[in-house]
C-alpha positions as CSV (number, residue, x, y, z in Angstrom):
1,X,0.0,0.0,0.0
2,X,1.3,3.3,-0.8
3,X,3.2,4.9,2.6
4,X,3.1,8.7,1.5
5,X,-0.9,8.9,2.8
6,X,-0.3,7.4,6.4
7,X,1.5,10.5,7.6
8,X,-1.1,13.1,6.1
9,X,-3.7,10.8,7.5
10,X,-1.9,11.0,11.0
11,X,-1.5,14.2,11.1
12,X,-4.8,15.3,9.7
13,X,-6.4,13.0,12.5
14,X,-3.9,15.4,15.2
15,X,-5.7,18.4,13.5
16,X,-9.2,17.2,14.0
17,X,-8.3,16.2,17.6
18,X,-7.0,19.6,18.3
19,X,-9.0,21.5,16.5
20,X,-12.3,19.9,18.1
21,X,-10.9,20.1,21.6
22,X,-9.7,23.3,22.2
23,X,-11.1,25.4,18.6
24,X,-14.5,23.5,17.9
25,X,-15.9,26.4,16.7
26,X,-13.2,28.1,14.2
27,X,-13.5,27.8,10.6
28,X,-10.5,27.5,7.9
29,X,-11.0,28.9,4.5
30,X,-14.9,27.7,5.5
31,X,-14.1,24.3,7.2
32,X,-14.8,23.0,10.3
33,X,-12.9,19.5,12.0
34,X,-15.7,17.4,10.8
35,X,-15.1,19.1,7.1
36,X,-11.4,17.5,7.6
37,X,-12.7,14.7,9.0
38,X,-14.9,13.6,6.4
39,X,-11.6,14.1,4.1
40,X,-9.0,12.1,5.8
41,X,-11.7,9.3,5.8
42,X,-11.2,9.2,2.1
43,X,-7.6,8.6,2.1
44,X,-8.0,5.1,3.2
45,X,-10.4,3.7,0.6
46,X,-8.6,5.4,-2.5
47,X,-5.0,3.7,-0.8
48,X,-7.0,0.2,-0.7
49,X,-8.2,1.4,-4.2
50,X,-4.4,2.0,-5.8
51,X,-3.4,-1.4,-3.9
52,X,-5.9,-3.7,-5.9
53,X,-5.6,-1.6,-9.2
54,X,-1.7,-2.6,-8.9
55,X,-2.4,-6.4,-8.2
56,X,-4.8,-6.3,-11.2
57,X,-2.0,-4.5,-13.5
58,X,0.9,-7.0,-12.1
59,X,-1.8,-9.9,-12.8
60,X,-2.5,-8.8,-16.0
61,X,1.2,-7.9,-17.2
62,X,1.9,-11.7,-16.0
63,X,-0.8,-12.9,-18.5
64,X,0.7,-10.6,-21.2
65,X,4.2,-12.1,-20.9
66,X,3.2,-15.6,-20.6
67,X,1.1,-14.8,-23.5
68,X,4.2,-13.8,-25.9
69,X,6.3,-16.4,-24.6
70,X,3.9,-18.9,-25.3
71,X,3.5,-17.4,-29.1
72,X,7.6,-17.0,-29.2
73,X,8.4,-20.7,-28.0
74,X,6.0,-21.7,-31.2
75,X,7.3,-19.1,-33.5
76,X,11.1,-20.7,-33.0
77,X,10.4,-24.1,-32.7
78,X,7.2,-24.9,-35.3
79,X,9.9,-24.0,-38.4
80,X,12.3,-26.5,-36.8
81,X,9.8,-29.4,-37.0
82,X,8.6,-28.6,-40.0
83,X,11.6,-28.2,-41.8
84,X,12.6,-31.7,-40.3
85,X,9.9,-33.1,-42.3
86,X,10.4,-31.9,-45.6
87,X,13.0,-32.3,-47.8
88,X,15.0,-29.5,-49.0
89,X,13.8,-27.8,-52.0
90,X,10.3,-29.2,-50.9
91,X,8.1,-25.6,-51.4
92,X,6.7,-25.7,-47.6
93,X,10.3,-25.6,-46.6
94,X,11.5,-22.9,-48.7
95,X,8.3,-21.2,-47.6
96,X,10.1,-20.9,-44.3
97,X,12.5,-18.4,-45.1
98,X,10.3,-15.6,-44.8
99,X,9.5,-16.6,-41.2
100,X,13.2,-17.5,-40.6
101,X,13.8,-13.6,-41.7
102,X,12.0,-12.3,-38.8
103,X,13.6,-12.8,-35.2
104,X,10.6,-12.5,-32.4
105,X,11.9,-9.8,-29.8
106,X,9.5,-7.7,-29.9
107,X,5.8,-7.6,-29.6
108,X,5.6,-6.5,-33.3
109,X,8.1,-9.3,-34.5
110,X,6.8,-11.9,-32.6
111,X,3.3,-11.4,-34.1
112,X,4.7,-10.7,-37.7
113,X,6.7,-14.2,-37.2
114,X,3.6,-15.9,-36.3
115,X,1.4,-14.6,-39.1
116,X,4.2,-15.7,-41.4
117,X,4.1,-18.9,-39.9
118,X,0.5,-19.6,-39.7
119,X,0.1,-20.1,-43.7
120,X,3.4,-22.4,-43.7
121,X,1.8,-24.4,-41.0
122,X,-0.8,-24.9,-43.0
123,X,0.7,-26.1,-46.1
124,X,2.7,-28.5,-44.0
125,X,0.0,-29.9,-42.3
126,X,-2.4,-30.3,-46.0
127,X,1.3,-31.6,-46.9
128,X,1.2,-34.6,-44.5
129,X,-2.0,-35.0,-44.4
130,X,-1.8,-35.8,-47.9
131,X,1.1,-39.0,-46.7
132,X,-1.1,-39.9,-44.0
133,X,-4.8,-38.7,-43.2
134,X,-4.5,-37.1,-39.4
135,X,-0.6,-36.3,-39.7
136,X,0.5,-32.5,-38.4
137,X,2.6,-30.7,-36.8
138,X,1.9,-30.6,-33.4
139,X,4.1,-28.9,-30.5
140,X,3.2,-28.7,-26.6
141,X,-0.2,-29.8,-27.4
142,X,-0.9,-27.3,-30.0
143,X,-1.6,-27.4,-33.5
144,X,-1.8,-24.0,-35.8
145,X,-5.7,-23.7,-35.1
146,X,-5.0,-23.0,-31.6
147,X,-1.5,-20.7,-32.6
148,X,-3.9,-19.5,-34.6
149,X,-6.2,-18.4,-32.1
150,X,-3.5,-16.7,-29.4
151,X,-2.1,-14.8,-32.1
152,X,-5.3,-13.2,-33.1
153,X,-6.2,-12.8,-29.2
154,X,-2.6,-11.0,-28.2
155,X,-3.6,-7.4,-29.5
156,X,-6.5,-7.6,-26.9
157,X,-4.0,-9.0,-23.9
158,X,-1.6,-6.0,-24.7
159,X,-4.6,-3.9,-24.6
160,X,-5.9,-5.3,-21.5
161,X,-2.5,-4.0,-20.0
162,X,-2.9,-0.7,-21.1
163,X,-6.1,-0.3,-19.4
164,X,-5.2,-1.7,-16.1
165,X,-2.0,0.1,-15.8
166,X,-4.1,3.0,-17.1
167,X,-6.6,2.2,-14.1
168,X,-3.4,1.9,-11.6
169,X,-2.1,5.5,-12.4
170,X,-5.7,6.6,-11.9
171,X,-6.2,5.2,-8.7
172,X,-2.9,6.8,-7.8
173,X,-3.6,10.0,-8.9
174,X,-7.1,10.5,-7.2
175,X,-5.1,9.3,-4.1
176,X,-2.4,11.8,-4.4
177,X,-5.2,14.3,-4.8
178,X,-6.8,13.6,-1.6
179,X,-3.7,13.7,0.1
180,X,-2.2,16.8,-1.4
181,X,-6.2,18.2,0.0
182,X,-5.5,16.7,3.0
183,X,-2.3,18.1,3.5
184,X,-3.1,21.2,2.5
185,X,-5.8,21.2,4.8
186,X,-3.3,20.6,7.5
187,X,-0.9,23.3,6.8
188,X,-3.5,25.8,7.2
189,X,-5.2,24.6,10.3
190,X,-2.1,24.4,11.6
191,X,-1.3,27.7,10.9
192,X,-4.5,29.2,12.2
193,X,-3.4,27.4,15.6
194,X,-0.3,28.3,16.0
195,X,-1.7,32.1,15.2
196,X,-4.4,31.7,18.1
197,X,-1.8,30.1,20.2
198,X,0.5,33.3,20.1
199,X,-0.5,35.0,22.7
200,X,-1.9,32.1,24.7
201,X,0.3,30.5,26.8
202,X,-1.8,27.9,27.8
203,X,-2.8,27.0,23.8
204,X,1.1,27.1,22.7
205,X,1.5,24.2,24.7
206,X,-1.1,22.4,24.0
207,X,-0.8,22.5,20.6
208,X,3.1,21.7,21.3
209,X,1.9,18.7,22.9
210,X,-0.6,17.4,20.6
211,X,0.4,18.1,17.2
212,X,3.8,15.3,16.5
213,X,5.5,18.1,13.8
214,X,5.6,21.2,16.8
215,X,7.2,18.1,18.9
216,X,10.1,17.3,16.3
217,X,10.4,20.7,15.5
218,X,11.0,21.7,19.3
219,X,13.8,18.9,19.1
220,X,15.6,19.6,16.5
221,X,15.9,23.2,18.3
222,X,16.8,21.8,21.2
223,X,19.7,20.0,20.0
């Protein structure tokens, strides 16, 4: 879960204390404790929110990856047995070149490869077919329909990435938001009290005792 929020939750939740103890009835910039209140109790759903908008991107990156290396173990070894069971010179085997020319690193290469492929696999399979009625080329317990299939599927996986990762930096952004409000909220309570505190005694060290950032600060002077 994102850390940044837990301390402008903490110290919004010193505010309200504060503010409702010894200022209930002051305003800042039109709000009351409760106003700030009902805003630091939005931090904690948004942080829950960014937590399971990043387990869904992770998930679905995972699936992405596994998708392509699924498509790429094909894509290299497919031409291998085919190529093993044709003769050189046979045309399905110099129909391999072209896929040979392409080496799958990259999302674009590794689907280009495979829709070079799928037609060869084709041919090979009608090819041995032809020998003997059920023969193809089979590897890991899939045959070109199924290739087939994952290659014309992959665009919407890498899409499906985009839109979770997409979703995570959303979820991250309305949390920074809140917590930017929050904070801001904050700052100018805080500054309100320590302007009501000035000339009360009584107040100063109150709010010294209270509020954890007048406590470091008097500590770091003391030093």
């Amino acid at each position: 879960m994102p850390e940044f929020w837990h301390k402008s939750r903490q110290r919004g939740l010193e505010t309200v204390t504060f503010w409702r103890r010894y200022l209930p009835a002051m305003t800042v910039g039109g709000w009351s404790p409760d106003g700030l209140a009902e805003e630091i109790a939005r931090l904690e759903p948004l942080a829950q929110a960014v937590v399971e908008a990043r387990t869904q991107a992770k998930t679905v990156k995972q699936a992405e990856l596994a998708a392509f290396e699924r498509i790429r173990s094909l894509n290299l070894n497919v031409p291998l047995l085919i190529a093993g069971r044709f003769d050189e010179g046979h045309p399905v085997r110099v129909a391999l070149a072209a896929v040979y020319a392409v080496t799958p690193e990259t999302d674009e290469l590794n689907l280009l490869r495979a829709r070079r492929l799928i037609p060869v696999w084709r041919k090979a399979d009608a090819a041995l077919a032809a020998r003997k009625p059920g023969d193809a080329i089979v590897r890991d317990e899939a045959g070109v329909a199924e290739f087939e299939t994952w290659v014309t599927d992959y665009p919407k996986t890498l899409q499906a990435t985009v839109e979770a990762v997409t979703a995570f930096r959303a979820a991250r952004t309305a949390l920074r938001s809140q917590h930017d409000r929050v904070d801001q909220l904050n700052k100018r309570a805080y500054k309100k009290f320590k302007a009501e505190a000035y000339t009360d005694p009584a107040l100063r060290s109150a709010l010294q005792t209270a509020i954890t950032r007048e406590k470091s600060s008097g500590s770091r002077r003391r030093q």
